[in-house]
C-alpha positions as semicolon CSV with decimal commas, in nm:
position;residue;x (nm);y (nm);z (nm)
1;X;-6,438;6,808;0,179
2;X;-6,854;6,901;0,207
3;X;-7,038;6,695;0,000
4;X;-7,343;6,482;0,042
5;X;-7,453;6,138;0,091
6;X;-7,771;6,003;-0,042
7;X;-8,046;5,935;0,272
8;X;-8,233;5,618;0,340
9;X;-8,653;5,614;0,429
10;X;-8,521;5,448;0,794
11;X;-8,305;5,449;1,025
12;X;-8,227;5,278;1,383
13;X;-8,124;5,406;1,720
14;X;-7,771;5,333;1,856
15;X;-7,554;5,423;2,124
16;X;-7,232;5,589;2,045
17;X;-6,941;5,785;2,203
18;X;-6,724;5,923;1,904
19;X;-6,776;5,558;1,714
20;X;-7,128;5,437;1,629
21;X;-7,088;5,126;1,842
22;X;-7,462;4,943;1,910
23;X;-7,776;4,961;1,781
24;X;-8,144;4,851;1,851
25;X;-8,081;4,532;1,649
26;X;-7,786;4,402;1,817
27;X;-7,550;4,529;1,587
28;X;-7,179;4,605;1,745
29;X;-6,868;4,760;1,614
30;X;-6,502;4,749;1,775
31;X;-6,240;5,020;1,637
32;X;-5,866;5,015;1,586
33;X;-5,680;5,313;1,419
34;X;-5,407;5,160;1,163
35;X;-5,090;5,274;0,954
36;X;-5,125;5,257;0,583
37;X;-4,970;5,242;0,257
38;X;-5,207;5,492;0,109
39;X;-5,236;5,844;0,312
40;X;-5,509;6,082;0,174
41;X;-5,505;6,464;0,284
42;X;-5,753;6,542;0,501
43;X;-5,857;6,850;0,301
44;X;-5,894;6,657;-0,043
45;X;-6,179;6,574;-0,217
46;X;-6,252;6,217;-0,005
47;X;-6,590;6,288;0,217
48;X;-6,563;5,992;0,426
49;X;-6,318;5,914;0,776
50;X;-6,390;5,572;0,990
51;X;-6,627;5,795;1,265
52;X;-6,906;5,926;1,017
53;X;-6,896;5,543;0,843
54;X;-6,958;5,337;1,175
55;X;-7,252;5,624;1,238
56;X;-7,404;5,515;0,918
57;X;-7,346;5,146;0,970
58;X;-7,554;5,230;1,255
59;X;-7,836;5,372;1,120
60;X;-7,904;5,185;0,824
61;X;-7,798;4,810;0,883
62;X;-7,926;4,525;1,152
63;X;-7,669;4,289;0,992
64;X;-7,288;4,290;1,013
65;X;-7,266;4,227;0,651
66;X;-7,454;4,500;0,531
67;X;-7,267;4,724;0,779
68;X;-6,950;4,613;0,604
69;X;-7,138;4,650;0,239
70;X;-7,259;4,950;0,347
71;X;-6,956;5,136;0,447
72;X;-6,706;4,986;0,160
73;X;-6,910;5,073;-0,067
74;X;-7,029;5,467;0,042
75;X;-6,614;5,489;0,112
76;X;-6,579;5,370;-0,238
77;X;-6,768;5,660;-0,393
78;X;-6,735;5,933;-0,193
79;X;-6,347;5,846;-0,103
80;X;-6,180;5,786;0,256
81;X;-5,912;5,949;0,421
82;X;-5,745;5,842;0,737
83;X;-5,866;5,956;1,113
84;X;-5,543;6,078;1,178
85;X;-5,265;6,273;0,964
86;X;-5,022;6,049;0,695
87;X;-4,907;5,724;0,745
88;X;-4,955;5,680;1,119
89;X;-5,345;5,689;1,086
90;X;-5,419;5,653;0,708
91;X;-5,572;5,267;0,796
92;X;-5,871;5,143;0,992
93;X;-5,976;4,805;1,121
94;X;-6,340;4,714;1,279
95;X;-6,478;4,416;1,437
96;X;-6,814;4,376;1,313
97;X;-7,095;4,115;1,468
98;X;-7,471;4,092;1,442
99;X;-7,538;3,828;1,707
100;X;-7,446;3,558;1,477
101;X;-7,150;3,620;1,280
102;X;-6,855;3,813;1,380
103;X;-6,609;3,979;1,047
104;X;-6,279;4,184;1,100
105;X;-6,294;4,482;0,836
106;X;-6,007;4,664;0,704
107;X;-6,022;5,011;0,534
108;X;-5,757;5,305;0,388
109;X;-5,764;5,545;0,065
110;X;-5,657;5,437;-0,260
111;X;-5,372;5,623;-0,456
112;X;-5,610;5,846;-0,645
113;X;-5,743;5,979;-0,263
114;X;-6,067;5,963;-0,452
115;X;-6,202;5,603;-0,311
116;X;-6,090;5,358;-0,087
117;X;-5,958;5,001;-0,057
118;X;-6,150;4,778;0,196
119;X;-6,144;4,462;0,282
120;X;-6,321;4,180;0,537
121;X;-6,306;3,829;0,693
122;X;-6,566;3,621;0,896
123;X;-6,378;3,506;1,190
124;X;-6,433;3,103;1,244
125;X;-6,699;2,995;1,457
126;X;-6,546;2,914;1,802
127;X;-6,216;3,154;1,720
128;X;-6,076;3,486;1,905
129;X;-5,925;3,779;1,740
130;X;-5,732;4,033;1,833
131;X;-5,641;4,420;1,611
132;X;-5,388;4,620;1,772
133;X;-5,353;4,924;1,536
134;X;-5,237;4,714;1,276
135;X;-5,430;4,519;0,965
136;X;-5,438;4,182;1,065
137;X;-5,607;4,039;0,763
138;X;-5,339;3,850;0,482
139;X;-5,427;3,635;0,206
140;X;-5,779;3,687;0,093
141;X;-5,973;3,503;-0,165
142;X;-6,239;3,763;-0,295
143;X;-6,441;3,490;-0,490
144;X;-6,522;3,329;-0,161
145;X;-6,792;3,588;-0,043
146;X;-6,935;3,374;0,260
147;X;-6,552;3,437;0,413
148;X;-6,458;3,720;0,269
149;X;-6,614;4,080;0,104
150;X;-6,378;4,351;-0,108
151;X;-6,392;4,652;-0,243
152;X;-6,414;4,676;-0,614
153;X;-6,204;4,515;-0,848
154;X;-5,953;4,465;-0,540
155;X;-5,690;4,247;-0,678
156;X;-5,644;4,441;-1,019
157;X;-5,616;4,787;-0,884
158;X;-5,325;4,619;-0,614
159;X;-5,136;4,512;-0,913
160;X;-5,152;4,853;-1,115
161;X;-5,031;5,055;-0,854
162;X;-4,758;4,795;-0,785
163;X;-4,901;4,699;-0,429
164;X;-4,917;4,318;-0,500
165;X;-4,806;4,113;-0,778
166;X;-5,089;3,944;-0,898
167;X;-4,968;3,613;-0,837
168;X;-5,105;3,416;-0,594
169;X;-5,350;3,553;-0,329
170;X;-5,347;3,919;-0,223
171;X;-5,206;3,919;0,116
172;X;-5,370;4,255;0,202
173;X;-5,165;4,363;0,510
174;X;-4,841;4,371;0,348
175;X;-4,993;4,529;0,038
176;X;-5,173;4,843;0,245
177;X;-4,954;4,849;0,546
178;X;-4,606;4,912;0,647
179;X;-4,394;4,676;0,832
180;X;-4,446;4,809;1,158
181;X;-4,082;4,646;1,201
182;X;-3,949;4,918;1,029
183;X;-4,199;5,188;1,048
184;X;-4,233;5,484;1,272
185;X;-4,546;5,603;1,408
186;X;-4,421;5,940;1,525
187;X;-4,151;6,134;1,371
188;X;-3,821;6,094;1,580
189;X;-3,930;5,749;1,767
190;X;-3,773;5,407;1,703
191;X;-3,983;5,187;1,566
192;X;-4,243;4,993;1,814
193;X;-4,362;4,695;1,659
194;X;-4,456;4,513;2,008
195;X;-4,661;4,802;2,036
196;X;-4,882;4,579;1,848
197;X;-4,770;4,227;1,887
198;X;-4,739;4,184;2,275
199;X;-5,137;4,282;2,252
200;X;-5,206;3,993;2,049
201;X;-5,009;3,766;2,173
202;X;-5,133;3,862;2,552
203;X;-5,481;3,808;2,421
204;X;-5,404;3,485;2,206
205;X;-5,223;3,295;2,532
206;X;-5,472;3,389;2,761
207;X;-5,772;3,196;2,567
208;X;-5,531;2,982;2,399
209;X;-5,292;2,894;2,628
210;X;-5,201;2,548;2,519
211;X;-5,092;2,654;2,189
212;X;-4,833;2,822;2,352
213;X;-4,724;3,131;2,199
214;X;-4,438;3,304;2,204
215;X;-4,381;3,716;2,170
216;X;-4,215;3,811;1,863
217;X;-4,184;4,150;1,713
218;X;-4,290;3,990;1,362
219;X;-4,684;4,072;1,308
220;X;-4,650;3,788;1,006
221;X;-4,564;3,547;1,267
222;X;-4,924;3,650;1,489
223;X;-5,194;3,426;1,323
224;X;-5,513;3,582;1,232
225;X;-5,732;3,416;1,508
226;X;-5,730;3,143;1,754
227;X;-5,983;2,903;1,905
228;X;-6,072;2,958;2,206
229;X;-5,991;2,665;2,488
230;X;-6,285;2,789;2,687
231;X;-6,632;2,999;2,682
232;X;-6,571;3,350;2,674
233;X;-6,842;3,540;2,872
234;X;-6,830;3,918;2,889
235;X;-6,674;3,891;3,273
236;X;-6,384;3,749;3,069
237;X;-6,333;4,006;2,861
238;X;-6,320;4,277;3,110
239;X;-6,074;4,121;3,253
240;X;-5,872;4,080;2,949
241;X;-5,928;4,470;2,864
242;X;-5,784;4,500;3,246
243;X;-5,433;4,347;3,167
244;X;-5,080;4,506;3,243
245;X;-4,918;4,135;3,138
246;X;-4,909;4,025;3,477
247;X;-4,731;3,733;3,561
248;X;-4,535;3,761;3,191
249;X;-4,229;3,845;3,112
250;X;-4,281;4,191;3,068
251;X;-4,535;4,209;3,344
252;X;-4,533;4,578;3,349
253;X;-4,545;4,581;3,774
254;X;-4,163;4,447;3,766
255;X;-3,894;4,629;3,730
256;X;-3,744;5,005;3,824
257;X;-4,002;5,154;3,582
258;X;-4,259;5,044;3,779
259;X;-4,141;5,226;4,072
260;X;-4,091;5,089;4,413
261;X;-4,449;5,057;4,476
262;X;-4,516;4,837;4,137
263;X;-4,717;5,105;3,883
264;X;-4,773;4,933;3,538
265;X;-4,859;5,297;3,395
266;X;-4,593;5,469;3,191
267;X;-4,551;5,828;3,055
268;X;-4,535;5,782;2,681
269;X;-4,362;6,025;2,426
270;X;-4,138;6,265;2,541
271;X;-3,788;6,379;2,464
272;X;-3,610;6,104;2,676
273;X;-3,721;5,836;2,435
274;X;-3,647;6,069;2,114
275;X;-3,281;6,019;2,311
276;X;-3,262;5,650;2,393
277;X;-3,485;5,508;2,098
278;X;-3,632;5,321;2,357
279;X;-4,032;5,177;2,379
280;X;-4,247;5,010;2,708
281;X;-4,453;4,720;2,718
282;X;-4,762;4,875;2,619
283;X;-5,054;4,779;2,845
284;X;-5,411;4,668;2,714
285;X;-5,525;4,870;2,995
286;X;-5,366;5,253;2,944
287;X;-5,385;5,548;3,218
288;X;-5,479;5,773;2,902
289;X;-5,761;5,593;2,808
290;X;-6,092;5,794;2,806
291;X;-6,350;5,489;2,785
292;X;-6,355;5,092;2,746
293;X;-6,689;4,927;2,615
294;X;-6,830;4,610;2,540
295;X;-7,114;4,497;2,273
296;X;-7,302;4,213;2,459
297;X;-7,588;4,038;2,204
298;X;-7,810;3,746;2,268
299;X;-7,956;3,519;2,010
300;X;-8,332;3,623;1,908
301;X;-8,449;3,231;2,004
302;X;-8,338;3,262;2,365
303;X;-8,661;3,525;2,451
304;X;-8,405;3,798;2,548
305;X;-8,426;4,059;2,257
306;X;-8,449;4,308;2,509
307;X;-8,144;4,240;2,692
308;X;-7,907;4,356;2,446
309;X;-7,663;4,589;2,617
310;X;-7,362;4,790;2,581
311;X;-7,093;4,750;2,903
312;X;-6,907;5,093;2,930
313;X;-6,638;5,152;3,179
314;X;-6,476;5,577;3,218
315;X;-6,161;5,568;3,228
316;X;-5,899;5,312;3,238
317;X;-6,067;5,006;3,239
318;X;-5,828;4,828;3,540
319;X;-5,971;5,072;3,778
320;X;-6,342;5,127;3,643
321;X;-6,666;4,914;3,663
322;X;-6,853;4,855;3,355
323;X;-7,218;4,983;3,360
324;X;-7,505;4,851;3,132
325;X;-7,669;5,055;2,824
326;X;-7,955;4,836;2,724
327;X;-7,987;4,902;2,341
328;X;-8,399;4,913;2,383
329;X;-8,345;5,224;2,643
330;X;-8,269;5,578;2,622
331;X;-8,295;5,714;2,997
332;X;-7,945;5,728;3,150
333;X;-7,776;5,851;3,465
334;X;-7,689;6,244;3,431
335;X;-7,334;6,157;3,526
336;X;-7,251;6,009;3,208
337;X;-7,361;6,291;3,012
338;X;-7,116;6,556;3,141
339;X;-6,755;6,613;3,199
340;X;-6,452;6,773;3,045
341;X;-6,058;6,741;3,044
342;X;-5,988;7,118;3,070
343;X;-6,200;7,138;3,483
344;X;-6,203;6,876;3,744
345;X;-6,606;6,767;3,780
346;X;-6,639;6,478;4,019
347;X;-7,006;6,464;3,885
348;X;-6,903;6,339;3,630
349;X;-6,862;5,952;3,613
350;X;-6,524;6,022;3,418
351;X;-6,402;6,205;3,651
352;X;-6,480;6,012;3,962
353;X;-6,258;5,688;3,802
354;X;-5,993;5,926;3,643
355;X;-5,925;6,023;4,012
356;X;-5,906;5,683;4,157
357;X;-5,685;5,520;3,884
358;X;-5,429;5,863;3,927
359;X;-5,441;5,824;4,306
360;X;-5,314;5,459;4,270
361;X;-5,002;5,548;4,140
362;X;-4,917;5,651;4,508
363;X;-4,884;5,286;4,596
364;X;-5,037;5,105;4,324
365;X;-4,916;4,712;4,454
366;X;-5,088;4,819;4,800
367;X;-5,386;5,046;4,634
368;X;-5,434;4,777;4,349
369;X;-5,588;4,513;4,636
370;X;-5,855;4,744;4,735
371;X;-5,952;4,871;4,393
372;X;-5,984;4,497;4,246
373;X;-6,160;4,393;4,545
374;X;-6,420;4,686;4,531
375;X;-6,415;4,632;4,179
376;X;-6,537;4,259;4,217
377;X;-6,769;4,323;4,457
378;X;-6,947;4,612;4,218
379;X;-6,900;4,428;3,935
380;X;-7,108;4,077;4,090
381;X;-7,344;4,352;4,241
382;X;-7,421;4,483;3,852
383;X;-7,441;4,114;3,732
384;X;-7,665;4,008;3,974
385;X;-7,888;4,283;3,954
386;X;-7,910;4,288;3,553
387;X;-8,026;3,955;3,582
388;X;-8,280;3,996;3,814
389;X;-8,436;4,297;3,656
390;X;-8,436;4,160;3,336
391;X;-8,587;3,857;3,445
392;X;-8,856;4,095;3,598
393;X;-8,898;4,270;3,245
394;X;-9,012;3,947;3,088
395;X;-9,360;3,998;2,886
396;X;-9,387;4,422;3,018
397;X;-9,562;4,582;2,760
398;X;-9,273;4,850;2,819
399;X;-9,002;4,713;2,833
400;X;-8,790;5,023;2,736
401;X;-8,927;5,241;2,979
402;X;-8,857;4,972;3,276
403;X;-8,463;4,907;3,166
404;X;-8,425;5,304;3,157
405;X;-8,543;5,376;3,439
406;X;-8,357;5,076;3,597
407;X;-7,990;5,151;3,446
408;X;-8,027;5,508;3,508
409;X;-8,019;5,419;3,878
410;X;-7,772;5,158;3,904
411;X;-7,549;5,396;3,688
412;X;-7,576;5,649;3,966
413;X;-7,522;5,399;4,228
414;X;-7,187;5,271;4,098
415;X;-7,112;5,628;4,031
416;X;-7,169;5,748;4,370
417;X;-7,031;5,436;4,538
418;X;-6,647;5,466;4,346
419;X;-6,677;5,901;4,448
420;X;-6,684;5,743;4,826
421;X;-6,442;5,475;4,751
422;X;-6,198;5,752;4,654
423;X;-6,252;5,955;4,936
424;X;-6,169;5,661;5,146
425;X;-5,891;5,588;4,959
426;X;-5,757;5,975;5,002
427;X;-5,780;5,913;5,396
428;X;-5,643;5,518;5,376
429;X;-5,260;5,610;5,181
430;X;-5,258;5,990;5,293
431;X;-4,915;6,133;5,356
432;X;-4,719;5,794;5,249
433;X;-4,901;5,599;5,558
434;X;-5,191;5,369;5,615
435;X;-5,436;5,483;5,770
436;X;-5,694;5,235;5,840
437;X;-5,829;5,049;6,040
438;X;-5,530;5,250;6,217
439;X;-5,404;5,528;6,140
440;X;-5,024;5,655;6,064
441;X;-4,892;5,285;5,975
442;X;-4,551;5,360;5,791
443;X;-4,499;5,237;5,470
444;X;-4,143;5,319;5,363
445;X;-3,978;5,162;5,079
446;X;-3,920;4,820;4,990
447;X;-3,601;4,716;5,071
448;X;-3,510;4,601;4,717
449;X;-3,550;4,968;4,619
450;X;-3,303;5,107;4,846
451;X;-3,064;4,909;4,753
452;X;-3,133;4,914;4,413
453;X;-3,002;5,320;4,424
454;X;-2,702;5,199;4,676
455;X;-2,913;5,382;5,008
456;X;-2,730;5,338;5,318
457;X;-2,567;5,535;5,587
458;X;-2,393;5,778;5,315
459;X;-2,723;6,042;5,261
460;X;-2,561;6,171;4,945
461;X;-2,741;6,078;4,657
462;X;-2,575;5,730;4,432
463;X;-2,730;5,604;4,044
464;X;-2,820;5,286;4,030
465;X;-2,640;5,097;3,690
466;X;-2,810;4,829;3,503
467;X;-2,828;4,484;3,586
468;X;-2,989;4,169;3,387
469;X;-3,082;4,050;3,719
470;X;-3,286;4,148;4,000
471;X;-3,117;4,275;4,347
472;X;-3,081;4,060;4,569
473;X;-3,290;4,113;4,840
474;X;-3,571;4,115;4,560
475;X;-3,491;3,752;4,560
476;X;-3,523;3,737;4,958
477;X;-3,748;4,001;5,063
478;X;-3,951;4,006;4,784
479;X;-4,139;4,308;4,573
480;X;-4,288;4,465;4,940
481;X;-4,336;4,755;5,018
482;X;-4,371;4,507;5,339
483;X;-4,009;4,282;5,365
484;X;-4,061;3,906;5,364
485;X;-3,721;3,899;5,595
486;X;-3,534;4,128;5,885
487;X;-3,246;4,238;5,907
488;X;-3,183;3,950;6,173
489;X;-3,236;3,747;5,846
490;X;-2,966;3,896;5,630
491;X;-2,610;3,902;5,674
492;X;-2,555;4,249;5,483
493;X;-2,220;4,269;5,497
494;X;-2,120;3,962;5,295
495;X;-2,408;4,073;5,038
496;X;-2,211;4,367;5,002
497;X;-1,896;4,224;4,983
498;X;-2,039;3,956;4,707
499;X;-2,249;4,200;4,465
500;X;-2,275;4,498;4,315
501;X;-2,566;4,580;4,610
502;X;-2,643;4,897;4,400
503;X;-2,740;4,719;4,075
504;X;-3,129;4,720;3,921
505;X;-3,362;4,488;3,865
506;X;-3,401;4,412;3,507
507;X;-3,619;4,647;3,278
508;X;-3,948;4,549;3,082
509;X;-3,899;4,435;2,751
510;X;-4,104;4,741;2,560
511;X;-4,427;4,680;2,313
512;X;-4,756;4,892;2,263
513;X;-5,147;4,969;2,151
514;X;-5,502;4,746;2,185
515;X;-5,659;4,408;2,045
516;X;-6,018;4,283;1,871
517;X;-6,092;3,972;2,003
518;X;-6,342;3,773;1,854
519;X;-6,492;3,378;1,963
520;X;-6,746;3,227;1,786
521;X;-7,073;3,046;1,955
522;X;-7,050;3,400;2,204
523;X;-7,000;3,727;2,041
524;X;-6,810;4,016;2,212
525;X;-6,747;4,358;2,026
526;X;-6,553;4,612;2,297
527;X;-6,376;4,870;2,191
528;X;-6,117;5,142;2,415
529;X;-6,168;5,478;2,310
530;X;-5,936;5,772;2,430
531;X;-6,000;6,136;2,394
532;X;-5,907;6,220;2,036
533;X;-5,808;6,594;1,922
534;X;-6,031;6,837;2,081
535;X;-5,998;6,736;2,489
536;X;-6,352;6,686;2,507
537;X;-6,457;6,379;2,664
538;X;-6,639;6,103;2,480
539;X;-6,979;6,036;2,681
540;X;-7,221;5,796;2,575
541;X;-7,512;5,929;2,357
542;X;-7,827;5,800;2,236
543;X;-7,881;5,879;1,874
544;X;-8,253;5,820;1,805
545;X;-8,373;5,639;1,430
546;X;-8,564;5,859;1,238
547;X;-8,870;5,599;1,246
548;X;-8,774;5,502;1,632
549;X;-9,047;5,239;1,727
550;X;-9,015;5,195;2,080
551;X;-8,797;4,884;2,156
552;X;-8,828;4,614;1,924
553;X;-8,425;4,517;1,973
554;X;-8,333;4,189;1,835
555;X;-7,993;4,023;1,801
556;X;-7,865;3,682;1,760
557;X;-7,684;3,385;1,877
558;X;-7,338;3,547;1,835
559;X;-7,072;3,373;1,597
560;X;-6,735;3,516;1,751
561;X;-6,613;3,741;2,050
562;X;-6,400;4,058;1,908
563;X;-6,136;4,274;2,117
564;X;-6,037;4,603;1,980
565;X;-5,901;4,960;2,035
566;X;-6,246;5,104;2,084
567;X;-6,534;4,857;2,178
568;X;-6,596;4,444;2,199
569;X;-6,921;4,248;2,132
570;X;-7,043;3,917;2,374
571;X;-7,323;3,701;2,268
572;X;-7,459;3,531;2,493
């Protein structure tokens, strides 16, 4: 539909890349794609998707309330359909936080496709929550505005089109959504509800781990938020955005899939899972991800206004480093501002991760230690030198000016430090060897993995069958690719004679898609954002208010931390 939408005297600069995610005032917005009950054509008469809304937030609101006000209500008029096609994309969830409160908001169309049906919660002070492309939001008590907003006559319009009751409260995610259970996201597929519950329940036992939760496939069972056992900073959530479930169950290193070298990345879609109905863990960290970003907002009584910022990391975020974009600065490094899918630029920052995380899949358990250990060491660098220019900027009568000019140039440092880091990498694991500090140090494969597919002195080739347990020299050699034992150590031919030697280790359990995490007394708003439609890459962008005043950024003491499929928000 072309229509218009009435303009406002004001409006504030923000950073954005696809989403409106951060603007001047502190204000931060995490995005998560949802199923819904509702679908509205995309070529109806509804004017409004989730992208133009969070661009609006943007401009016209310094709260997270009237961001949430702002877009039910202009979604209410001038209608909402869904970012992608029918019931796989006709919802939307945000995380939403100002600096002092953080709210979870839910959107879809209605069943006129003329307006919309939205929703939101304040998170609890202290609490973490997590949206994995699913509405996470259940009973909600409209009268009870300081925990909860809706859209218009909510509870009514539920009943008459026979999506609630009326008794009792509206439990909104059963009323709008399907039972991911039982609902499939892609014609042909199974099914893949852990798709969206192993997310939450990864990030809900790493802050929470004494509550100790257990994976289900139920989303009913997944509460809404948990508090978090410790202070989140916005080092913590990078880390969680870096997760492959290591040391879980379905730590996504273990196992055949992950090859013999221990790759957590998996080829999703495809007719071989049409054929076996099958699903993967799905990682919080993805090899198809296009960007990972975090909101980061400090209170307006600590002095730092200015230091606002918005951590973005290309790429997958288990093989990128996050860069600062202060909120009070427009200059940034060129590299960031170009790139494309379709032609291999290693100008461009994209481009120069992309081709580190894909080289690692060579020998990922080997490649992994030098990646996490250059990642460390960049990552301390950034910290350490955010915090002493910023504690430089104090009282500059241009402030703006100084923290351009400043992240422009670490941007192209870390930039031009990981293109190097790859080309060392290319020498170090070229042709299946190491080559440094030496060069031509075989490899080979772990023992485990030979005898996994049955290799020995017969050269034709043998399948291996599946197994509930692990081979057995997995047990005694361990994962390699370098043995823990010799074959002094082994007596082979009474393994042989009392196993199956030719039987896998056991396969991942399967899941999928990202989580919103949110902790009150520190505010984080990051969202993961992959290339949607067009193959065009989403780079950062400045988008300028119309009455841009220089830098007077302000934010607040934040009043949750948020994790979701697009962008997170830390106060500090």
């Amino acid at each position: 539909a072309v229509g218009f939408v009435p303009e406002v005297s004001d409006t504030y600069a923000y950073w954005e890349a696809v989403y409106g995610y951060m603007n001047e005032h502190g204000l931060a917005l995490g995005e998560s794609t949802t199923a819904g009950n509702f679908p509205v054509s995309q070529r109806g008469s509804a004017l409004l998707w989730i992208r133009p809304l969070t661009q609006m937030a943007m401009e016209r609101c310094r709260t997270a309330r009237c961001a949430i006000d702002t877009m039910g209500a202009l979604a209410e008029v001038h209608g909402f359909y869904g970012e992608d096609a029918g019931a796989s994309g006709a919802g939307e969830a945000l995380v939403v936080a100002d600096g002092k409160e953080v709210w979870v908001f839910h959107i879809t169309g209605d069943a006129t496709g003329t307006s919309a049906f939205w929703v939101a919660q304040r998170v609890p002070d202290g609490h973490v929550v997590a949206v994995a492309n699913n509405f996470v939001i259940r009973q909600v008590d409209c009268e009870y505005q300081d925990n909860y907003r809706c859209s218009t006559d909510l509870l009514s319009k539920a009943k008459a089109i026979g999506a609630s009751s009326g008794e009792g409260a509206l439990d909104f995610a059963r009323a709008m959504g399907p039972d991911i259970r039982n609902f499939s996201y892609t014609p042909g597929y199974s099914p893949i509800p852990m798709y969206t519950t192993a997310r939450l329940w990864r990030v809900f036992s790493r802050v929470a781990p004494s509550l100790g939760l257990r994976l289900t496939d139920n989303p009913y069972d997944v509460p809404f938020s948990v508090k978090s056992e410790r202070r989140l900073s916005h080092r913590h959530l990078m880390d969680l955005k870096r997760d492959h479930y290591e040391g879980t169950e379905i730590d996504l290193t273990v196992g055949p899939m992950a090859g013999p070298f221990g790759s957590p990345n998996r080829l999703e879609g495809g007719e071989g899972l049409k054929v076996t109905r099958g699903q993967f863990a799905r990682a919080i960290s993805l090899p198809r991800t296009s960007y990972c970003c975090i909101g980061h907002s400090f209170g307006e009584e600590s002095g730092a206004k200015h230091f606002n910022k918005w951590w973005y990391a290309s790429d997958s975020p288990a093989s990128s480093v996050f860069v600062p974009f202060y909120t009070g600065a427009w200059e940034f490094a060129a590299a960031y501002r170009i790139g494309h899918m379709s032609k291999y630029d290693d100008r461009s920052a994209w481009w120069v991760f992309d081709f580190v995380a894909n080289w690692m899949d060579i020998n990922y358990r080997l490649m992994s230690i030098d990646v996490r250990k250059k990642l460390s060491e960049w990552q301390d660098r950034v910290d350490r030198e955010c915090e002493e220019h910023e504690a430089r900027a104090v009282g500059s009568d241009n402030p703006h000016l100084l923290f351009g000019e400043f992240q422009a140039a670490l941007q192209s440092k870390v930039v031009d430090a990981w293109r190097g880091f790859g080309h060392h990498l290319i020498m170090k694991y070229n042709d299946g060897r190491i080559n440094y500090p030496e060069i031509a140090q075989p490899i080979g494969y772990p023992a485990w993995w030979l005898q996994t597919f049955g290799v020995d002195s017969d050269i034709f080739p043998k399948w291996g069958r599946p197994s509930d347990s692990p081979p057995t020299l997995y047990e005694l050699c361990g994962p390699g690719p370098f043995a823990k034992c010799s074959p002094q150590d082994l007596d082979l031919g009474e393994l042989a004679a009392g196993e199956d030697v030719a039987a896998p280790p056991r396969a991942s359990v399967p899941l999928y898609e990202v989580a919103v995490l949110l902790v009150a007394g520190q505010a984080v708003t990051f969202l993961l954002g992959w290339l949607l439609g067009s193959g065009r890459l989403a780079l950062p962008g400045l988008v300028r208010g119309s009455t841009w005043r220089g830098p007077p950024l302000s934010a607040r003491a934040a009043g949750g931390a948020a994790l979701g499929d697009s962008c997170p928000y830390v106060a500090a």
